[in-house]
MMTF fields as JSON, N, C-alpha, C and O atoms, coordinates in Angstrom:
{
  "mmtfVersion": "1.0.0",
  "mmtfProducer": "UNKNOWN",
  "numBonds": 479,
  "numAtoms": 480,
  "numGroups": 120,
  "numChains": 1,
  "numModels": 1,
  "chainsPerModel": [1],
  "groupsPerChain": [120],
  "chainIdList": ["A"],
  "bondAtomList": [4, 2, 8, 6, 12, 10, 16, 14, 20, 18, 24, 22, 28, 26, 32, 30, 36, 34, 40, 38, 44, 42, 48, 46, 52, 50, 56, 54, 60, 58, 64, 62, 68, 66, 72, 70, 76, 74, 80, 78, 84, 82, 88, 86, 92, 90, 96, 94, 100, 98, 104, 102, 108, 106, 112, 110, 116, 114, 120, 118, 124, 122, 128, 126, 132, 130, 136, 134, 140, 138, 144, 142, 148, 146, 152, 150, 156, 154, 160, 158, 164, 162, 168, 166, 172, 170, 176, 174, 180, 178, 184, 182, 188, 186, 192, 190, 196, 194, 200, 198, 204, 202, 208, 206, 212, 210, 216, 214, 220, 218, 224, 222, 228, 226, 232, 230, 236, 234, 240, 238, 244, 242, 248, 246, 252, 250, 256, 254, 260, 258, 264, 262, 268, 266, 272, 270, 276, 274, 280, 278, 284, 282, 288, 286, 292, 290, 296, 294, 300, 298, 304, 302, 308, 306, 312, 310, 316, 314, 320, 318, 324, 322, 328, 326, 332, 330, 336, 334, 340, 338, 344, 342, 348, 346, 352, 350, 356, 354, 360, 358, 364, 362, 368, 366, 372, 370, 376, 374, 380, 378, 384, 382, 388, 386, 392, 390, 396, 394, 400, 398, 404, 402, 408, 406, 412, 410, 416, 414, 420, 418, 424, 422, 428, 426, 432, 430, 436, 434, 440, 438, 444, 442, 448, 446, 452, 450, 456, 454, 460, 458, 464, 462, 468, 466, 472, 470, 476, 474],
  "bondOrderList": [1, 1, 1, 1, 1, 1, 1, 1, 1, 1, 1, 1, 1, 1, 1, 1, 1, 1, 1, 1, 1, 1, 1, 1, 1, 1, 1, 1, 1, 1, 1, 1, 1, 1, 1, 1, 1, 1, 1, 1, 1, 1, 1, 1, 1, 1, 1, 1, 1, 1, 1, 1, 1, 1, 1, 1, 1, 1, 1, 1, 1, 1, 1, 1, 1, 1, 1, 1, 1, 1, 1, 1, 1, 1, 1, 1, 1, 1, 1, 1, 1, 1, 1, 1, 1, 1, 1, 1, 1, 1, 1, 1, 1, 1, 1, 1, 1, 1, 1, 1, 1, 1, 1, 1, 1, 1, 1, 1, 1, 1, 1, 1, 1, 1, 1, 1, 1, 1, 1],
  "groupList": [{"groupName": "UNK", "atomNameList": ["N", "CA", "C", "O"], "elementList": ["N", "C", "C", "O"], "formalChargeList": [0, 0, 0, 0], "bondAtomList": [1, 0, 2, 1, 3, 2], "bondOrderList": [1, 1, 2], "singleLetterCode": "X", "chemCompType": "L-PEPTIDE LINKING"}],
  "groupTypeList": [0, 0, 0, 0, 0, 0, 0, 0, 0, 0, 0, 0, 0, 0, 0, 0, 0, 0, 0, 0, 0, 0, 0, 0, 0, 0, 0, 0, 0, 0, 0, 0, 0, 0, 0, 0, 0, 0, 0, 0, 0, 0, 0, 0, 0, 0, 0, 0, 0, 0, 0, 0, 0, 0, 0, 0, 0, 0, 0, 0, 0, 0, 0, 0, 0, 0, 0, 0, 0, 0, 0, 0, 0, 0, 0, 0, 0, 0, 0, 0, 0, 0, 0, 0, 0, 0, 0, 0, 0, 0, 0, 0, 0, 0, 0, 0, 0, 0, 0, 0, 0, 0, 0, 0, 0, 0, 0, 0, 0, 0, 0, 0, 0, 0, 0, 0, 0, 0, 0, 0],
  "groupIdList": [1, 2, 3, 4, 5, 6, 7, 8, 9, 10, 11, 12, 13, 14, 15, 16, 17, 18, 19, 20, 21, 22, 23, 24, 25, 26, 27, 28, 29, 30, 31, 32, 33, 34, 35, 36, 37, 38, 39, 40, 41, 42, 43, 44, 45, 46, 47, 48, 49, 50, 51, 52, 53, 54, 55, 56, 57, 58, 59, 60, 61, 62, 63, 64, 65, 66, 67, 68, 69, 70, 71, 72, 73, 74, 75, 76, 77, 78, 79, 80, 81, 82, 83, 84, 85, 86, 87, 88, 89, 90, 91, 92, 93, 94, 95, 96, 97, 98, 99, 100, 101, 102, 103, 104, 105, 106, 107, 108, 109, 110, 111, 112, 113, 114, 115, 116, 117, 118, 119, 120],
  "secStructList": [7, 7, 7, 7, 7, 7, 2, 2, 2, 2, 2, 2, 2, 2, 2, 2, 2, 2, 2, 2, 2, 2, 2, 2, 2, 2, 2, 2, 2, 2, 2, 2, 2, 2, 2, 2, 2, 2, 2, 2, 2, 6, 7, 1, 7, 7, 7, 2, 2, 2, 2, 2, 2, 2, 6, 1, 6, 6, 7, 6, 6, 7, 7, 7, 1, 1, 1, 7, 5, 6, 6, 6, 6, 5, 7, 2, 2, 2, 2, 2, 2, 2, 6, 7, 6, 6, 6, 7, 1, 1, 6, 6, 6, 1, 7, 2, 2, 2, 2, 2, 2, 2, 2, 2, 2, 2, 2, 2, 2, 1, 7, 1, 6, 6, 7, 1, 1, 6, 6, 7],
  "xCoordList": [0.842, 0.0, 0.894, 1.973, 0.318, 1.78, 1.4, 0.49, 2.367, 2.82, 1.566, 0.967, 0.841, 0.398, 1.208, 2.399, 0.826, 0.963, 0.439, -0.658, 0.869, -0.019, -0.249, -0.109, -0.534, -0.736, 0.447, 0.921, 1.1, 2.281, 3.626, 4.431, 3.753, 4.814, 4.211, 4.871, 2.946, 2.657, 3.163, 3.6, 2.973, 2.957, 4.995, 5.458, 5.775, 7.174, 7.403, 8.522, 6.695, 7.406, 6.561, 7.501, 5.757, 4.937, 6.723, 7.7, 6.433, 7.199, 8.332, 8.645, 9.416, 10.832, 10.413, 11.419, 9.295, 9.585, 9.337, 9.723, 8.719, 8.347, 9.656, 10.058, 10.619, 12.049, 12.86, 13.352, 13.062, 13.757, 13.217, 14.025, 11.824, 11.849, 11.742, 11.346, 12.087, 12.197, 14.094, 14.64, 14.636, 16.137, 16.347, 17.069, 15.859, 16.004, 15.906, 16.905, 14.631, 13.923, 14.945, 15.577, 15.656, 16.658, 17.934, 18.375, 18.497, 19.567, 19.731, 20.603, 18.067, 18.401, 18.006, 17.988, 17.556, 17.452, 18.607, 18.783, 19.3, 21.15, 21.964, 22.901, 21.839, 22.546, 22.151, 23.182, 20.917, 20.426, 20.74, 20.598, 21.295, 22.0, 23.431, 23.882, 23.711, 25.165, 25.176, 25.991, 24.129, 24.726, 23.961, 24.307, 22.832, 22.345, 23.62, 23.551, 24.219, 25.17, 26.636, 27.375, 26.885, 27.267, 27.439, 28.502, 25.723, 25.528, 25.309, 25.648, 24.504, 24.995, 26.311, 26.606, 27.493, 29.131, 29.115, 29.152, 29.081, 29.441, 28.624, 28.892, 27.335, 26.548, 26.454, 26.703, 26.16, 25.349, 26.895, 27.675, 26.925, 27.905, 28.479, 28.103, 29.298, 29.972, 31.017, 31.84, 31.269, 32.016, 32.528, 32.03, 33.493, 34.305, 35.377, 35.888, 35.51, 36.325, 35.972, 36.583, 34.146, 33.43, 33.123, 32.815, 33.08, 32.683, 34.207, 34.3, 35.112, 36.244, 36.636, 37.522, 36.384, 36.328, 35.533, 35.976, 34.298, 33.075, 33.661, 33.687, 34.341, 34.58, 36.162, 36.469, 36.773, 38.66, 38.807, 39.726, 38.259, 39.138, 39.739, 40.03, 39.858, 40.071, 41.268, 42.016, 41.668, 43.199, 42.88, 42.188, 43.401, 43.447, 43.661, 42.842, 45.361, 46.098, 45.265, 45.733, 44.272, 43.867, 43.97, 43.644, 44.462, 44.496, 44.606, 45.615, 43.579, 43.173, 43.087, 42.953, 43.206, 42.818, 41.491, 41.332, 40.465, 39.002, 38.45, 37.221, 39.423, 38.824, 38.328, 37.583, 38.289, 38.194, 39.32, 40.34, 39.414, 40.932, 41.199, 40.272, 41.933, 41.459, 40.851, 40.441, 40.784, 40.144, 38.427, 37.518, 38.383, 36.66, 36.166, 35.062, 37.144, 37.002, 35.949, 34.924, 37.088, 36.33, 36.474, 37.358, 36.061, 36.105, 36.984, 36.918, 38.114, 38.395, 37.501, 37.751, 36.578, 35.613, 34.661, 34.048, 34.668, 34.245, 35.164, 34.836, 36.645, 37.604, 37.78, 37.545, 38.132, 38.23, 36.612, 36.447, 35.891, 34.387, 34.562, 34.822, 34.543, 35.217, 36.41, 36.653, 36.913, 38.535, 39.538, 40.313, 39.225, 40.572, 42.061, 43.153, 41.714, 42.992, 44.216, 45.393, 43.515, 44.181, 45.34, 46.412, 44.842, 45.56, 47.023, 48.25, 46.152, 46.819, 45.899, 44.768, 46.296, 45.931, 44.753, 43.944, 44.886, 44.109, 43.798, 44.555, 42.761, 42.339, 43.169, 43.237, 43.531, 45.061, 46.002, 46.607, 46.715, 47.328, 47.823, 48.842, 46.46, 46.309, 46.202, 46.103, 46.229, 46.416, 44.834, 44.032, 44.561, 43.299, 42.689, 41.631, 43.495, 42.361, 42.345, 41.291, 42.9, 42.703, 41.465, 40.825, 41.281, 40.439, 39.302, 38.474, 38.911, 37.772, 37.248, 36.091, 38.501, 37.518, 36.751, 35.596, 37.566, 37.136, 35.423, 34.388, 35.507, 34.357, 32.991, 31.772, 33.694, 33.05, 32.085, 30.905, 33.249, 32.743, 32.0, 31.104, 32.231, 31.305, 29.841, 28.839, 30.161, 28.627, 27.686, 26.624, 27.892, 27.615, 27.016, 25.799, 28.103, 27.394, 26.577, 25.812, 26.413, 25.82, 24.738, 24.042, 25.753, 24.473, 25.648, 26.754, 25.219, 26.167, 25.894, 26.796, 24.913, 24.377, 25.955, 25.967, 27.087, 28.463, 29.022, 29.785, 28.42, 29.216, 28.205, 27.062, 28.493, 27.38, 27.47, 26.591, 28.696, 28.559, 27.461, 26.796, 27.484, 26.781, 25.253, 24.525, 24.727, 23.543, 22.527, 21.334, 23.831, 23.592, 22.889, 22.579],
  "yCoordList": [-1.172, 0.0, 1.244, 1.432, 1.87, 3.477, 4.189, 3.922, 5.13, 5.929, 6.595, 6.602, 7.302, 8.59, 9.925, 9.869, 10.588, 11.83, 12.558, 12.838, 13.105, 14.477, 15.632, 15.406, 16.808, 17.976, 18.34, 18.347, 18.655, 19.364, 18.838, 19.612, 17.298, 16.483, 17.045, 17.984, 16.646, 17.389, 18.18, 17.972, 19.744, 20.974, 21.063, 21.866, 20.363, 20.318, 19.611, 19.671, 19.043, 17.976, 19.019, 19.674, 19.428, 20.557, 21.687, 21.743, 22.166, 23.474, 22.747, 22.914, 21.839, 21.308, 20.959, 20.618, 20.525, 20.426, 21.428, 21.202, 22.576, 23.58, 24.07, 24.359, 24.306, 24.846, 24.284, 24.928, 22.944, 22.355, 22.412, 22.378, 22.508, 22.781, 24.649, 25.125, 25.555, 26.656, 26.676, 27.391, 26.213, 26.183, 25.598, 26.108, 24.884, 24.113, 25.243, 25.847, 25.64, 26.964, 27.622, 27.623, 28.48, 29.33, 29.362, 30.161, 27.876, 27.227, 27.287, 27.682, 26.519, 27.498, 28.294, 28.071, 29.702, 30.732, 31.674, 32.606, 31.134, 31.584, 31.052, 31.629, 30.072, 29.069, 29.378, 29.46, 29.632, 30.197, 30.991, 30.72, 32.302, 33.442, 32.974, 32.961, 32.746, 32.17, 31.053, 31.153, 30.006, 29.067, 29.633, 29.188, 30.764, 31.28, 32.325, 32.956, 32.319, 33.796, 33.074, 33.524, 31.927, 30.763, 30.146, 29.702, 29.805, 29.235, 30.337, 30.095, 31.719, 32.962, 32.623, 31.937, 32.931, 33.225, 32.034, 32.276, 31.285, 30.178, 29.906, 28.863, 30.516, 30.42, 29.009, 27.919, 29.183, 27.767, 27.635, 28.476, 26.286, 25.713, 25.6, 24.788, 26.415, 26.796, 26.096, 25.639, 25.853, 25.008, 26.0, 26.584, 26.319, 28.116, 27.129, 27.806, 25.817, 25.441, 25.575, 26.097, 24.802, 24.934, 25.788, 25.758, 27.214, 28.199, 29.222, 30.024, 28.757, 29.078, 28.29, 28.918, 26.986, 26.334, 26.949, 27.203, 27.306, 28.233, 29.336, 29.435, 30.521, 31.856, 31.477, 31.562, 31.147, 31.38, 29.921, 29.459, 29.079, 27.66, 26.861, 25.666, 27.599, 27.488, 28.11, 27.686, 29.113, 29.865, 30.967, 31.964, 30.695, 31.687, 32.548, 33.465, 32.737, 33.753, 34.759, 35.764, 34.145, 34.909, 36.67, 37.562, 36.914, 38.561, 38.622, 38.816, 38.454, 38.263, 39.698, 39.832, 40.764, 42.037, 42.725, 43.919, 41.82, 42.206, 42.636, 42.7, 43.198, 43.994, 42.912, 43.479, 41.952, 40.663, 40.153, 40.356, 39.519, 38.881, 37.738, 37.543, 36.746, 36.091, 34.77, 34.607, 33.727, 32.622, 32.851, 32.188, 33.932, 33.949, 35.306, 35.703, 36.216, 37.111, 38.489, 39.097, 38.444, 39.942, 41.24, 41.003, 42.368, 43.54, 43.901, 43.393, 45.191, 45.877, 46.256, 45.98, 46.837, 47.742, 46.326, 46.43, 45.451, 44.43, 43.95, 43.631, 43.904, 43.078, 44.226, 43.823, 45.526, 46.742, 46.345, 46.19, 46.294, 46.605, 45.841, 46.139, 44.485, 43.221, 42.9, 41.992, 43.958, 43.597, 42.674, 42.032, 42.83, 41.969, 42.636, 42.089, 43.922, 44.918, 44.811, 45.04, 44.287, 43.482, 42.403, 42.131, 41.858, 40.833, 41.225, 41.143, 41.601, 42.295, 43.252, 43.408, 43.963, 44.973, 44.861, 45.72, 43.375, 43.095, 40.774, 39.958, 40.678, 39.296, 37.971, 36.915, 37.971, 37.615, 37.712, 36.65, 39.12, 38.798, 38.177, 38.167, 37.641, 37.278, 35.449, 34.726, 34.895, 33.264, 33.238, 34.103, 31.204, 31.164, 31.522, 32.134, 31.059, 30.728, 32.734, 33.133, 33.499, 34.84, 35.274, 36.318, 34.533, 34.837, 34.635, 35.493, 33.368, 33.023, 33.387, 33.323, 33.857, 34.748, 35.944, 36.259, 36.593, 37.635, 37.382, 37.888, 36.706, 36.076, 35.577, 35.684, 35.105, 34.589, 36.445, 36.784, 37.123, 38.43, 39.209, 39.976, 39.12, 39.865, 38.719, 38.908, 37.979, 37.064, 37.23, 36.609, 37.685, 38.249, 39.324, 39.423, 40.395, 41.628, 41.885, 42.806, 41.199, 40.897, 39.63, 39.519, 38.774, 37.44, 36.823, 37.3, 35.995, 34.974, 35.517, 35.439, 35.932, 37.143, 37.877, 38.837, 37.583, 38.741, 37.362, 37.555, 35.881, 35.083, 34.737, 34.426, 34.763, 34.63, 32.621, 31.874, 32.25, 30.694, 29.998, 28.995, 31.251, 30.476, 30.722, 30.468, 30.928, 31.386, 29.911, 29.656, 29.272, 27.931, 26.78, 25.672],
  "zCoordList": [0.0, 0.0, 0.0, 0.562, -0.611, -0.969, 0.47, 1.256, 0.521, 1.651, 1.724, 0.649, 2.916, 2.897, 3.199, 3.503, 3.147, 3.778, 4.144, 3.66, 4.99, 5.671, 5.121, 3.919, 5.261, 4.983, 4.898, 3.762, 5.752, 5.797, 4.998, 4.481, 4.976, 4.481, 3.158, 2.713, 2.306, 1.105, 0.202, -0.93, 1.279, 0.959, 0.822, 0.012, 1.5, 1.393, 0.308, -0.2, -0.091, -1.275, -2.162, -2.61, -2.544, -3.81, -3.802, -4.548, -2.914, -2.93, -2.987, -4.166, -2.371, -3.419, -4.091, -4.713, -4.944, -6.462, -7.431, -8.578, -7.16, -7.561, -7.518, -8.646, -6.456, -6.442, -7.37, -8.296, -7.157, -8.571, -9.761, -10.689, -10.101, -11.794, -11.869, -12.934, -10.781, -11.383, -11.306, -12.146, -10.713, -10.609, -12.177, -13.033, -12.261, -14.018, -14.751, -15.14, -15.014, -15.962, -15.846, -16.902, -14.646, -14.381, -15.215, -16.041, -14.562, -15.352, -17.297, -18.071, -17.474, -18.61, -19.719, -20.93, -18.719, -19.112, -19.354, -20.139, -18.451, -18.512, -19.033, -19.583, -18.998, -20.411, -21.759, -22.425, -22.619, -23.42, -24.133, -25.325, -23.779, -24.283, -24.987, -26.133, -24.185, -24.329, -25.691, -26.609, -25.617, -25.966, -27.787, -28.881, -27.486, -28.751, -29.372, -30.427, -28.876, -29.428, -29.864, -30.74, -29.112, -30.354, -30.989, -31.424, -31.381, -32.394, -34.044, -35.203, -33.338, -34.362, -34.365, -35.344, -33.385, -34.113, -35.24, -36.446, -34.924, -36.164, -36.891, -37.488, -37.272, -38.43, -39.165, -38.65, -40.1, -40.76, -41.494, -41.94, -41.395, -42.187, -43.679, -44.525, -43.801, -45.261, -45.948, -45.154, -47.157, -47.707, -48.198, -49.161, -47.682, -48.032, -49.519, -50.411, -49.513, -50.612, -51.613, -52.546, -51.61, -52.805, -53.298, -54.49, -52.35, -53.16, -53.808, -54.738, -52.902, -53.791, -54.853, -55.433, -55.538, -56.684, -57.501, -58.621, -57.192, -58.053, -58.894, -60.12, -57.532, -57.876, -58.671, -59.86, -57.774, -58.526, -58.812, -58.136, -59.533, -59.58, -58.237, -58.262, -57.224, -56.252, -56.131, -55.25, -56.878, -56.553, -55.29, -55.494, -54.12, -53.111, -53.43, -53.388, -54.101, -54.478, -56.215, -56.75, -56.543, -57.413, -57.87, -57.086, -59.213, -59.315, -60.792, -61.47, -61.105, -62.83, -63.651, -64.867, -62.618, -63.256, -63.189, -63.445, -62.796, -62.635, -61.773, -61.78, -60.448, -59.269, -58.517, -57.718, -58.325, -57.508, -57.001, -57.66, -55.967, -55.268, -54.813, -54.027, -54.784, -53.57, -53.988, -55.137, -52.966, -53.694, -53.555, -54.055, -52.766, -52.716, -53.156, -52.784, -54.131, -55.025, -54.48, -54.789, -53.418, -52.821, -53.657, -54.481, -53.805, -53.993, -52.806, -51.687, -53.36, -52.348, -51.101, -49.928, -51.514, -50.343, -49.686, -48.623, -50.245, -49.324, -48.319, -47.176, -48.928, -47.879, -46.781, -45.642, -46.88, -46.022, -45.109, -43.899, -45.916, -44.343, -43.74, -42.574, -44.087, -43.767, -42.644, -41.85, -42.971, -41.926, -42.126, -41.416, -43.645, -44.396, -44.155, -44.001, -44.179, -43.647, -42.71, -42.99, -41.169, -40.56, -41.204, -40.662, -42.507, -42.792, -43.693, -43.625, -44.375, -46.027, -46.757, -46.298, -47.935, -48.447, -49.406, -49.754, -49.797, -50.794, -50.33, -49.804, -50.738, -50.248, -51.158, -50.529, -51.986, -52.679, -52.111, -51.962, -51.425, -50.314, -48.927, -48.237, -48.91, -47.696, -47.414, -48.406, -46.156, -46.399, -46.349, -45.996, -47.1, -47.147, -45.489, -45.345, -44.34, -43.016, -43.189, -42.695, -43.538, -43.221, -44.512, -44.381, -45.49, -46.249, -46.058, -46.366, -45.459, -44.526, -43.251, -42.837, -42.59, -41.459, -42.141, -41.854, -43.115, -43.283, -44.063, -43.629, -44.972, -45.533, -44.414, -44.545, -43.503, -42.319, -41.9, -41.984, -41.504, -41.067, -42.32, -41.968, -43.601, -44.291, -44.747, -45.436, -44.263, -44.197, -42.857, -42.83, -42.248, -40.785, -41.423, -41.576, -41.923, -42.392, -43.181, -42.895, -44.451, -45.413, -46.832, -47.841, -45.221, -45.926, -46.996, -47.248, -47.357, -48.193, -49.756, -50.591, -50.003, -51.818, -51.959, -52.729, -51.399, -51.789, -52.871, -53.817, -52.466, -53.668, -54.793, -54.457, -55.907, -56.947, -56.967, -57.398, -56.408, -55.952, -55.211, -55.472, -53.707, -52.586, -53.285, -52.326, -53.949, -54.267, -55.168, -55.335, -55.541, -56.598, -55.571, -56.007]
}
């Protein structure tokens, strides 16, 4: 035959469990932020190769003459908003992991529409 309880034994077991599922809720409501703001930093998953095969053949070092650079064929004024600058002067200049952050950061700014690749 199961336990009884009293009134009072009751009302202690309602209210610790009421404490533990708001300590939960709590837990993560604060965890939440955090764990949303890095899943934004790292955004949806990019095949920064494929779309440098698309744009340059896959030449990092690309500089064909056409105001594009780079294996992922930035415009000057894209790699500057970008903060390619930090790296080098121009996105050709620069190594691929420095070409991809920067890509990383102007996809943040502008959405992935800067590669006429990612769009396929």
């Amino acid at each position: 035959m199961p336990r009884q309880y009293n009134a009072s034994e009751t009302r202690i077991r309602v209210v610790a469990g009421l404490y533990v599922a708001a300590s939960a809720s709590l837990v993560l409501l604060l965890a939440a932020p955090g764990a949303h703001a890095d899943a934004a930093r790292s955004g949806p998953r990019v095949d920064w190769n494929a779309i440098a095969r698309c744009e340059s053949s896959g030449n990092w070092q690309a500089n064909t003459g056409n105001g594009h650079y780079g294996g992922l064929q930035f415009t000057r004024s894209s790699w500057r908003a970008a903060g390619g600058l930090r790296y080098a002067p121009r996105a050709d200049l620069a190594t691929k992991s420095e070409q991809i952050a920067t890509a990383r950061r102007l996809a943040e700014i502008q959405g992935m529409g800067a590669w006429t690749c990612a769009r396929r």
